[in-house]
mmCIF file as Biopython writes it, N, C-alpha, C and O atoms, coordinates in Angstrom:
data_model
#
loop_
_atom_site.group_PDB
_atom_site.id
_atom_site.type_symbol
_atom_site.label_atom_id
_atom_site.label_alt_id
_atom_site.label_comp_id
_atom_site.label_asym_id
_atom_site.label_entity_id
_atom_site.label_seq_id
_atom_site.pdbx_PDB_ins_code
_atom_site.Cartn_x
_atom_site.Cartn_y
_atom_site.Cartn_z
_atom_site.occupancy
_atom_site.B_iso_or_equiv
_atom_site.auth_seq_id
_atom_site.auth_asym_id
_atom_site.pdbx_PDB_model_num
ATOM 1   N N  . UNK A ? 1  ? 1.248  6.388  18.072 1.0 0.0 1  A 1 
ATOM 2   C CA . UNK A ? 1  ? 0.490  7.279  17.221 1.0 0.0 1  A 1 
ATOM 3   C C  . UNK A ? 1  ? 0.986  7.184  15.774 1.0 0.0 1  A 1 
ATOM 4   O O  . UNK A ? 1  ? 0.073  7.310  14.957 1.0 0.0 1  A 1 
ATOM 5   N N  . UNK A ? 2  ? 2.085  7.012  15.305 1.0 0.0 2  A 1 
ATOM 6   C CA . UNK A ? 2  ? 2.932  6.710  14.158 1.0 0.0 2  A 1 
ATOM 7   C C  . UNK A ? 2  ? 2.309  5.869  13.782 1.0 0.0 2  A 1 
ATOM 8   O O  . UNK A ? 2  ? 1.504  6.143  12.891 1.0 0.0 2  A 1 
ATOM 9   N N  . UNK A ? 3  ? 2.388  4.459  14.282 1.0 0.0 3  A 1 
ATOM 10  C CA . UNK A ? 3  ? 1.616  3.383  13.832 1.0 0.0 3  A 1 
ATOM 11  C C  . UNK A ? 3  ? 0.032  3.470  13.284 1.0 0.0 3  A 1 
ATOM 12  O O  . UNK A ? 3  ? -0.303 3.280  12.115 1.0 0.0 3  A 1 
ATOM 13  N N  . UNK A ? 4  ? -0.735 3.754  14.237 1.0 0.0 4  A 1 
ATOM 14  C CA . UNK A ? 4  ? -1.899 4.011  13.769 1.0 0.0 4  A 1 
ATOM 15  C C  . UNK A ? 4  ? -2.083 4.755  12.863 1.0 0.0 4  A 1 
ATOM 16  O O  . UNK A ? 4  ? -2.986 4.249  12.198 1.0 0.0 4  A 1 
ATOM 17  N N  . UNK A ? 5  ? -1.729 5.793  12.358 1.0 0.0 5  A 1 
ATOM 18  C CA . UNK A ? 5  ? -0.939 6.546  11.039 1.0 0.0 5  A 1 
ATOM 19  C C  . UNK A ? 5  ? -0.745 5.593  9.809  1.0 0.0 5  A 1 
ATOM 20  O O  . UNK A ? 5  ? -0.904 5.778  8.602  1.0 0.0 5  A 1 
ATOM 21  N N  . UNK A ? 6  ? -0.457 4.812  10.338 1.0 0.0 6  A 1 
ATOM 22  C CA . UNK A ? 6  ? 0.328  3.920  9.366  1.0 0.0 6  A 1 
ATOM 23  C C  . UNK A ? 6  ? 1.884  4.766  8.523  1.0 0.0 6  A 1 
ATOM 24  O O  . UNK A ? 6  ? 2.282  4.685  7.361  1.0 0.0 6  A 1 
ATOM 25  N N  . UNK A ? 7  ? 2.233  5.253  9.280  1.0 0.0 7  A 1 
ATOM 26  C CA . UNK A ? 7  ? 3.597  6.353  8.781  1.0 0.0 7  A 1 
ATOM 27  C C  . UNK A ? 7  ? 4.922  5.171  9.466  1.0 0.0 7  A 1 
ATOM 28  O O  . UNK A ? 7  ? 4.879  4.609  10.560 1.0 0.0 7  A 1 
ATOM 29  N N  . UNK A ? 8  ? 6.033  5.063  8.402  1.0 0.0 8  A 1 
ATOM 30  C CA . UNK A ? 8  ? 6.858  4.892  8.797  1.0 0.0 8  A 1 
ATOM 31  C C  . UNK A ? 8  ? 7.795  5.961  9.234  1.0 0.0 8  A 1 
ATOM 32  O O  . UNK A ? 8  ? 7.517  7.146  9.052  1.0 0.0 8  A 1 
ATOM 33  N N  . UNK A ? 9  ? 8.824  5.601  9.766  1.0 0.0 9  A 1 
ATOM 34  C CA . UNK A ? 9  ? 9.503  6.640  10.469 1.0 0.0 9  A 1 
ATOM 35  C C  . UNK A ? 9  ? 10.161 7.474  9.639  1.0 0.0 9  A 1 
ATOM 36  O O  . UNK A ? 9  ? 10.165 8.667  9.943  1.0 0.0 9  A 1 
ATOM 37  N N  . UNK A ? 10 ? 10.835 7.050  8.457  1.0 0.0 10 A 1 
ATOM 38  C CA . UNK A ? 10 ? 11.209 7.988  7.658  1.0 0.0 10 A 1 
ATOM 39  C C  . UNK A ? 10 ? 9.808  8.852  6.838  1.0 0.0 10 A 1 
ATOM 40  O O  . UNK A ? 10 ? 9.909  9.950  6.291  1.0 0.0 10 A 1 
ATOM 41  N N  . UNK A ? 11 ? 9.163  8.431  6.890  1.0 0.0 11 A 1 
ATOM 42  C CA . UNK A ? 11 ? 7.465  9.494  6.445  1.0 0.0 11 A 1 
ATOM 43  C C  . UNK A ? 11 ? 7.736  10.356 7.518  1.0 0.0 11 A 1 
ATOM 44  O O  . UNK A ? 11 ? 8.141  11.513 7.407  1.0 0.0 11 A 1 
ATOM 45  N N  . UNK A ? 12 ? 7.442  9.602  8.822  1.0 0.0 12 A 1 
ATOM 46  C CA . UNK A ? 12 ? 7.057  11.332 9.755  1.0 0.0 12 A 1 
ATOM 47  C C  . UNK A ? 12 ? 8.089  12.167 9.929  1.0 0.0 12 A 1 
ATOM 48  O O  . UNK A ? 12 ? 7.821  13.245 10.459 1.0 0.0 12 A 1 
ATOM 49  N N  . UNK A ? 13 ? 9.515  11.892 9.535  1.0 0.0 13 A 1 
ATOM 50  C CA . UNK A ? 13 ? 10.873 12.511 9.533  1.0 0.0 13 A 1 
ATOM 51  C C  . UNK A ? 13 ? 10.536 13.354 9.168  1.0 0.0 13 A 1 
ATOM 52  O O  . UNK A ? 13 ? 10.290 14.420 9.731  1.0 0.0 13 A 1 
ATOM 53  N N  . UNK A ? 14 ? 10.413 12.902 7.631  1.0 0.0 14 A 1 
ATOM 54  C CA . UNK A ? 14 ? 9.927  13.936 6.212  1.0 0.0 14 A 1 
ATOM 55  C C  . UNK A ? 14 ? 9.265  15.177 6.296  1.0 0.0 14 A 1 
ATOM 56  O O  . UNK A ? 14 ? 9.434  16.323 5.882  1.0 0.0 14 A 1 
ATOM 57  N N  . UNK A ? 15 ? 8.228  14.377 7.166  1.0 0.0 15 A 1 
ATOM 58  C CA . UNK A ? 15 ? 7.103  15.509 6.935  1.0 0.0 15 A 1 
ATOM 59  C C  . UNK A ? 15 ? 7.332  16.453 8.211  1.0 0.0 15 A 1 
ATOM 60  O O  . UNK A ? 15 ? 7.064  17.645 8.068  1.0 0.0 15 A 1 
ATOM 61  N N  . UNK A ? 16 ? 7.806  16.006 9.440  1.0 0.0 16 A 1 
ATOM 62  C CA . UNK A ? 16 ? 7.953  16.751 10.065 1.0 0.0 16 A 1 
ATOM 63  C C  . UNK A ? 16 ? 9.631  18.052 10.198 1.0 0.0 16 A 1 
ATOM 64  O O  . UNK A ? 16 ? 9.843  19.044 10.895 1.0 0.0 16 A 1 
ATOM 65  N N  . UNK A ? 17 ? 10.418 17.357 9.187  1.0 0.0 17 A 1 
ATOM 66  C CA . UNK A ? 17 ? 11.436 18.210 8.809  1.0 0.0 17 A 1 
ATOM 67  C C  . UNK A ? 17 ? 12.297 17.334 9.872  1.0 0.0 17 A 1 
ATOM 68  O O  . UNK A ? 17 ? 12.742 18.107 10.720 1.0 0.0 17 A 1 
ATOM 69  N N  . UNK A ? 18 ? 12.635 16.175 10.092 1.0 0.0 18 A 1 
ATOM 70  C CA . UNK A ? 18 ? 13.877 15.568 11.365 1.0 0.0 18 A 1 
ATOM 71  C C  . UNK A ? 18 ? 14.025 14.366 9.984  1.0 0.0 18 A 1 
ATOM 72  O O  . UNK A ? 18 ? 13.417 13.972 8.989  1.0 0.0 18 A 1 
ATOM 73  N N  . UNK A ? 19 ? 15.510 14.114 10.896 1.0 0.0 19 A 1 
ATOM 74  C CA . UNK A ? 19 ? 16.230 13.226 10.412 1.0 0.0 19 A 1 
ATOM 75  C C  . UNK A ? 19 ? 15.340 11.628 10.839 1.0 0.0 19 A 1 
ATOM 76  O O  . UNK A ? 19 ? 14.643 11.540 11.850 1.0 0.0 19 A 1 
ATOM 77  N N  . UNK A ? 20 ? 15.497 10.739 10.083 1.0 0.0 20 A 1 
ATOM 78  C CA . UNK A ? 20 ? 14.648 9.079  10.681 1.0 0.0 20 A 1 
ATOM 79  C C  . UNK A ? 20 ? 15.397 8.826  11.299 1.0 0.0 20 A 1 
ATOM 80  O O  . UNK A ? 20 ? 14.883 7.823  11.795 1.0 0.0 20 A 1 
ATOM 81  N N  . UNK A ? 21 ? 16.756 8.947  11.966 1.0 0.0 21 A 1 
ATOM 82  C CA . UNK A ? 21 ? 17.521 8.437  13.060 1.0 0.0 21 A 1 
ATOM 83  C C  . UNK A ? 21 ? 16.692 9.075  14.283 1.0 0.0 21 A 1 
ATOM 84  O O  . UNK A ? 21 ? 16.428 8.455  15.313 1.0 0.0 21 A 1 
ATOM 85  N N  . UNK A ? 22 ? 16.255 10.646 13.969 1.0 0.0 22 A 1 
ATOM 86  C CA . UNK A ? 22 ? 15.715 11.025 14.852 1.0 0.0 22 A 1 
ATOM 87  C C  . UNK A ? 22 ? 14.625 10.400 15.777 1.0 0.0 22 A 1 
ATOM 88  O O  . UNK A ? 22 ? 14.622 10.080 16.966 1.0 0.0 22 A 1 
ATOM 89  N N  . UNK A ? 23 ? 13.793 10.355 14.875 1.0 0.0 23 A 1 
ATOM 90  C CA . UNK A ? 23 ? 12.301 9.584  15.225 1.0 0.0 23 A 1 
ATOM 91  C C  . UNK A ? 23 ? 13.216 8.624  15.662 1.0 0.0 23 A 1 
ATOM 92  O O  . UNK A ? 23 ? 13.346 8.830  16.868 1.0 0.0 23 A 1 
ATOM 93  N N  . UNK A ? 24 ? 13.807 7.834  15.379 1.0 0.0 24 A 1 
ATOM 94  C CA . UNK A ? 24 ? 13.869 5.889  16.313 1.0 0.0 24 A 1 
ATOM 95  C C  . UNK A ? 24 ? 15.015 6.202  17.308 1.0 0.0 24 A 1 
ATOM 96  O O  . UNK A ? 24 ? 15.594 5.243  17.819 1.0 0.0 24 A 1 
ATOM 97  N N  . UNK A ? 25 ? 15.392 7.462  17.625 1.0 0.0 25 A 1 
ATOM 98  C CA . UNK A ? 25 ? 16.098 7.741  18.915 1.0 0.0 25 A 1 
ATOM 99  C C  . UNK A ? 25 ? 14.954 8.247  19.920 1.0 0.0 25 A 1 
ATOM 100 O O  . UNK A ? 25 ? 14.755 7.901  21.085 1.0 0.0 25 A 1 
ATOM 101 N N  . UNK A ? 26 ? 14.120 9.360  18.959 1.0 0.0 26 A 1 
ATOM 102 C CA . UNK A ? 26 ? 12.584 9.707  20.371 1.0 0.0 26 A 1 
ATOM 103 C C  . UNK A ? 26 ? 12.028 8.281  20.901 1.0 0.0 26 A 1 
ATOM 104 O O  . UNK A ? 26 ? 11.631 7.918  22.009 1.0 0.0 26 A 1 
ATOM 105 N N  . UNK A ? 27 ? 12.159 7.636  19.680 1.0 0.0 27 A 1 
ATOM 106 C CA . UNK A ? 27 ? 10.915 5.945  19.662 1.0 0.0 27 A 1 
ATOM 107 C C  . UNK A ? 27 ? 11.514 5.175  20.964 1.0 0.0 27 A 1 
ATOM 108 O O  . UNK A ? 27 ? 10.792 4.846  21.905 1.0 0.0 27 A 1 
ATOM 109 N N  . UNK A ? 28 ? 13.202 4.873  20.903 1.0 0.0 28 A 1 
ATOM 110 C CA . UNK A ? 28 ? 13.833 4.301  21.825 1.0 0.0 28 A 1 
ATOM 111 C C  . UNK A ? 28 ? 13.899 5.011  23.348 1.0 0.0 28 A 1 
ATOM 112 O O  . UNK A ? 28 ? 14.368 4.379  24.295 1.0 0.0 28 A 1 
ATOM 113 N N  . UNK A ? 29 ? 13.361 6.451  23.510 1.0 0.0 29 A 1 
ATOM 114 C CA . UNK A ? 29 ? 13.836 7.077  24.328 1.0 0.0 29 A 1 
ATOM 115 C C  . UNK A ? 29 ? 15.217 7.789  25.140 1.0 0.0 29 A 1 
ATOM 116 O O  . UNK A ? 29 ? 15.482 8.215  26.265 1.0 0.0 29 A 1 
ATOM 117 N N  . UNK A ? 30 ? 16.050 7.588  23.514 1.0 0.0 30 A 1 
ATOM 118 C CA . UNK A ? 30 ? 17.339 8.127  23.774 1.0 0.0 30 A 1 
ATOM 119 C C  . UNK A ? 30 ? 17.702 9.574  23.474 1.0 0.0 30 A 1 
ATOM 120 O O  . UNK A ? 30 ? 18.659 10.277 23.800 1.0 0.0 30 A 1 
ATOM 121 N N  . UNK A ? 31 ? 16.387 9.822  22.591 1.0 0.0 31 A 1 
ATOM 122 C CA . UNK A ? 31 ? 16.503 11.621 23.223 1.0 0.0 31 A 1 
ATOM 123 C C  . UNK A ? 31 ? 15.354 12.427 23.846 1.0 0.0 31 A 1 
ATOM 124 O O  . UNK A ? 31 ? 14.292 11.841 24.055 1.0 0.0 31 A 1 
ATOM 125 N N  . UNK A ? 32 ? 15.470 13.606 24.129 1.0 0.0 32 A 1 
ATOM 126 C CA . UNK A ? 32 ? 14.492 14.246 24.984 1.0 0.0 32 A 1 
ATOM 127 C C  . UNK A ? 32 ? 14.160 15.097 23.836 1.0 0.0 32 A 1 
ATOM 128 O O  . UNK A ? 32 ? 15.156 15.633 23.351 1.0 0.0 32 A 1 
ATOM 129 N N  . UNK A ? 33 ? 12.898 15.414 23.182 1.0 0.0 33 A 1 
ATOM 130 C CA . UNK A ? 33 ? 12.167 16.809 22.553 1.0 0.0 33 A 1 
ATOM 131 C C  . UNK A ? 33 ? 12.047 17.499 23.352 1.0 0.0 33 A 1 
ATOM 132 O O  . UNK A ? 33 ? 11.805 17.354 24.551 1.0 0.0 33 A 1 
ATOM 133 N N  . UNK A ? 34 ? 12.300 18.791 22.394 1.0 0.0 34 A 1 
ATOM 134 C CA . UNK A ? 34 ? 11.758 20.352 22.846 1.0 0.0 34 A 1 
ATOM 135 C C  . UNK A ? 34 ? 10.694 20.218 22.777 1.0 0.0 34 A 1 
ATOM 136 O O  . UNK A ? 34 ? 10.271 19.166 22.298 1.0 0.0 34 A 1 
ATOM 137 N N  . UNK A ? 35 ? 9.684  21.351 23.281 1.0 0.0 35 A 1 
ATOM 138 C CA . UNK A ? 35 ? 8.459  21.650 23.105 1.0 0.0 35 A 1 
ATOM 139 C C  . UNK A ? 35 ? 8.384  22.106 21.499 1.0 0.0 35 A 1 
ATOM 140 O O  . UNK A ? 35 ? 7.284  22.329 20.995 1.0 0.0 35 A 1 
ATOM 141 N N  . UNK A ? 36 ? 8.977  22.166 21.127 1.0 0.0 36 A 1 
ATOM 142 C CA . UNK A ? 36 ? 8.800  22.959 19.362 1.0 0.0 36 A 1 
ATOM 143 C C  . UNK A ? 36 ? 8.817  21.618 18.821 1.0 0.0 36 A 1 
ATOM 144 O O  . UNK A ? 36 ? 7.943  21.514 17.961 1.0 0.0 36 A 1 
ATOM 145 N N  . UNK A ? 37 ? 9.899  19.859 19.101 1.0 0.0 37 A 1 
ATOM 146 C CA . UNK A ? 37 ? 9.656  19.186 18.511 1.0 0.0 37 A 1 
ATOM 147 C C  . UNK A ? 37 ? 8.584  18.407 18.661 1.0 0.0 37 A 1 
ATOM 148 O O  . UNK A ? 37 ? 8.180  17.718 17.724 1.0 0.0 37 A 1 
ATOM 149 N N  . UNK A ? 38 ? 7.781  18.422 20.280 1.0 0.0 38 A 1 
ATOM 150 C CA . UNK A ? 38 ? 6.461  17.922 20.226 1.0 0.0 38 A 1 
ATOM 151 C C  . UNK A ? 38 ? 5.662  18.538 19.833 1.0 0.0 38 A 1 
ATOM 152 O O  . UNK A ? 38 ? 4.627  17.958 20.162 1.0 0.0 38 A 1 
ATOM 153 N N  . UNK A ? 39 ? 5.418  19.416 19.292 1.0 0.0 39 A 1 
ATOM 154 C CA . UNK A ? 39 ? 4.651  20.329 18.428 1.0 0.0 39 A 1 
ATOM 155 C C  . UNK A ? 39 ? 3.960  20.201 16.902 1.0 0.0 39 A 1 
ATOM 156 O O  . UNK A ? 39 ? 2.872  20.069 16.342 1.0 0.0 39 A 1 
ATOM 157 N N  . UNK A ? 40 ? 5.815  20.375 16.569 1.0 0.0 40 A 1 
ATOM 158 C CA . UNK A ? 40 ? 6.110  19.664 15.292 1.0 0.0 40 A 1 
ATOM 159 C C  . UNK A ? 40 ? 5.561  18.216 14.672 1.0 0.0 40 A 1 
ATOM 160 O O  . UNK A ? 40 ? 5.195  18.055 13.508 1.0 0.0 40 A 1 
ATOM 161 N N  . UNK A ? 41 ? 5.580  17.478 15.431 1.0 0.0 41 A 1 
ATOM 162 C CA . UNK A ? 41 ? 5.332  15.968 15.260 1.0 0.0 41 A 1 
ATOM 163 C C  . UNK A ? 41 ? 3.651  15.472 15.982 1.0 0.0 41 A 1 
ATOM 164 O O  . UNK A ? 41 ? 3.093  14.402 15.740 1.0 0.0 41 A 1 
ATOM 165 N N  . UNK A ? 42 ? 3.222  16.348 16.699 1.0 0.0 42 A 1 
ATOM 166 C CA . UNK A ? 42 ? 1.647  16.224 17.058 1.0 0.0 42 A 1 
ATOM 167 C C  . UNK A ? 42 ? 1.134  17.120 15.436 1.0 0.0 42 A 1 
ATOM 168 O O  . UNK A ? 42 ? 0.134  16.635 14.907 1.0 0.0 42 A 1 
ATOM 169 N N  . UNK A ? 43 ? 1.568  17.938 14.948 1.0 0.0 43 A 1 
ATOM 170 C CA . UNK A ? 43 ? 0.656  18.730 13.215 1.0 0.0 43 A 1 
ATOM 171 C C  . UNK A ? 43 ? 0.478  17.428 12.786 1.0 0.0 43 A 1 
ATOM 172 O O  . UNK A ? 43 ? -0.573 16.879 12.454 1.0 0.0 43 A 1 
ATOM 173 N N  . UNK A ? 44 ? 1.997  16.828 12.835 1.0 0.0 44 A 1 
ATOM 174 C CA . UNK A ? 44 ? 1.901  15.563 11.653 1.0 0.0 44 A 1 
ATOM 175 C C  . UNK A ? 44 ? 1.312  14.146 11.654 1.0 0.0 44 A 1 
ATOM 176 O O  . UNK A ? 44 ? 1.259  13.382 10.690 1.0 0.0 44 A 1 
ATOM 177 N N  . UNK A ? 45 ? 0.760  13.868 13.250 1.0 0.0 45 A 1 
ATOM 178 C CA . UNK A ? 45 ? 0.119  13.286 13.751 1.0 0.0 45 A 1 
ATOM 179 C C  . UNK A ? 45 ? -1.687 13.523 14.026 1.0 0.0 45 A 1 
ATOM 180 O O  . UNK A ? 45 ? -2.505 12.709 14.454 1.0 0.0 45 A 1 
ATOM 181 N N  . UNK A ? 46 ? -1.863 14.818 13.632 1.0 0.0 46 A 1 
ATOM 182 C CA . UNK A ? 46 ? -3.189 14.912 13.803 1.0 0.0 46 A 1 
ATOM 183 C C  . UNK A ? 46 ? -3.519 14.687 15.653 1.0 0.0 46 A 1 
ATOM 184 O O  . UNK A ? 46 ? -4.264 13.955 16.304 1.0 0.0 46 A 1 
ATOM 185 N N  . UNK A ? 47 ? -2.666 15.591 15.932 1.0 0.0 47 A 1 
ATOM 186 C CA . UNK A ? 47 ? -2.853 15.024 17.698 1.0 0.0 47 A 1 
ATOM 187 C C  . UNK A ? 47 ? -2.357 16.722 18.341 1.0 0.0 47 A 1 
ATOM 188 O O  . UNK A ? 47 ? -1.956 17.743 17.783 1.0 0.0 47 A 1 
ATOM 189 N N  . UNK A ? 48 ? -2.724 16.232 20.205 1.0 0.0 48 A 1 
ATOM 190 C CA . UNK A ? 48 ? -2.573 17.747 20.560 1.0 0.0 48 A 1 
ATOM 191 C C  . UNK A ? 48 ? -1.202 17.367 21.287 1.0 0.0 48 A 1 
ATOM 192 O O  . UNK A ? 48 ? -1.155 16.451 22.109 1.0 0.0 48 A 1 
ATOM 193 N N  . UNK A ? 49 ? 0.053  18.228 20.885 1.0 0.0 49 A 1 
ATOM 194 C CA . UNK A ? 49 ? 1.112  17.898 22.213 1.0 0.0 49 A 1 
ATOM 195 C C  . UNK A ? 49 ? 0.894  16.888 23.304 1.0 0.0 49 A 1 
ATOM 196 O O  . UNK A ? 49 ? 1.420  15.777 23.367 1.0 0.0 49 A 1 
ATOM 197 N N  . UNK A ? 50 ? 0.234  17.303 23.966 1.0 0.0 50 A 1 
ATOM 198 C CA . UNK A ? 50 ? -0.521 16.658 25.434 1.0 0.0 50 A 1 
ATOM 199 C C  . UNK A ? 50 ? -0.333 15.249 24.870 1.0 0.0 50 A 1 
ATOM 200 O O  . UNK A ? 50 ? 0.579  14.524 25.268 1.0 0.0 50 A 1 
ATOM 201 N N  . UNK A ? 51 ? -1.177 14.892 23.974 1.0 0.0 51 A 1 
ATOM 202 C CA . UNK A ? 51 ? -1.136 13.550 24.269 1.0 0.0 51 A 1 
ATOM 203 C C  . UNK A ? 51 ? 0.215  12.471 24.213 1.0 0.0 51 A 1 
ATOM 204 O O  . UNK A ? 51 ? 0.085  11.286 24.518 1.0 0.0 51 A 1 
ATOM 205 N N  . UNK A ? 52 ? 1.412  13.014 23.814 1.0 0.0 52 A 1 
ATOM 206 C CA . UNK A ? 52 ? 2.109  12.333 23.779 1.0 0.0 52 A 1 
ATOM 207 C C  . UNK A ? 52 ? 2.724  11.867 25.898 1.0 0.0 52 A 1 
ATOM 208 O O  . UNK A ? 52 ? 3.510  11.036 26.355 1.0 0.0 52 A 1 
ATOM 209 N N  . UNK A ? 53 ? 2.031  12.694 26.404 1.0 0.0 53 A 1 
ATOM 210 C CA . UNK A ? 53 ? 2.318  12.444 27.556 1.0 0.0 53 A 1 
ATOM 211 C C  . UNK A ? 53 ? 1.215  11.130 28.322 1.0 0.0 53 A 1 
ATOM 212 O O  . UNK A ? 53 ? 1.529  10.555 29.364 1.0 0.0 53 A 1 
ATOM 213 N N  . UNK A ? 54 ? 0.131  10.892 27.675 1.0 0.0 54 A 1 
ATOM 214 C CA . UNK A ? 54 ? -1.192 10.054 27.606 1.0 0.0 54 A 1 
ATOM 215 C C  . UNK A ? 54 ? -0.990 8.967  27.538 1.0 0.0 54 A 1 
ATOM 216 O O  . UNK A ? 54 ? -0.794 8.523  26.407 1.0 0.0 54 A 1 
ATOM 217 N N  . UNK A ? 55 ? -0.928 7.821  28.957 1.0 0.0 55 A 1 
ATOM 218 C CA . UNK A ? 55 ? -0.603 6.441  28.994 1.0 0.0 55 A 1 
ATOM 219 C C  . UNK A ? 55 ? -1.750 5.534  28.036 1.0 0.0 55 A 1 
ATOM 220 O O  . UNK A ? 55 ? -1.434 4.515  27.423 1.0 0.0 55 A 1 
ATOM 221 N N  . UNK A ? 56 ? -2.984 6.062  28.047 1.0 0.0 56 A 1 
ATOM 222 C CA . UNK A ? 56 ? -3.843 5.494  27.052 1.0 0.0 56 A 1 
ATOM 223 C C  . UNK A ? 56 ? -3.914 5.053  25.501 1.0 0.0 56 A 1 
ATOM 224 O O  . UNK A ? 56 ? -4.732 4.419  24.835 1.0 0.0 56 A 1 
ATOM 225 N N  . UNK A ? 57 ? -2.481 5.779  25.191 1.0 0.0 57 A 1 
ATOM 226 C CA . UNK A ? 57 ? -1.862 5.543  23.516 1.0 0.0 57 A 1 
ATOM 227 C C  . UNK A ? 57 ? -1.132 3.996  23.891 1.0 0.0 57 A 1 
ATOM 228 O O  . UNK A ? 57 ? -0.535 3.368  23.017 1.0 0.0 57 A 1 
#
């Protein structure tokens, strides 16, 4: 979803208030979000929570 954005990772950091280590630790799957950070990062995505769970992305 980032990609299609065309957002690099330090953009959606930014905008979503996280560190860019952050984002490329979610990206790698080396950390787990709260529900407040999938939240956070679906505003800045123009997306609903849910879909980050959506094999179709």
């Amino acid at each position: 979803m980032r990609l299609a954005k065309a957002l690099t990772q330090e953009e959606l950091a930014h905008r979503a208030g996280f560190d860019r280590n952050y984002i490329g630790n979610l990206e790698r799957c080396k950390n787990s979000p709260t529900v407040d950070t999938l939240e956070r990062l679906a505003a800045q995505l123009d997306a609903d929570p849910t879909d980050f769970f959506s094999r179709s992305r």
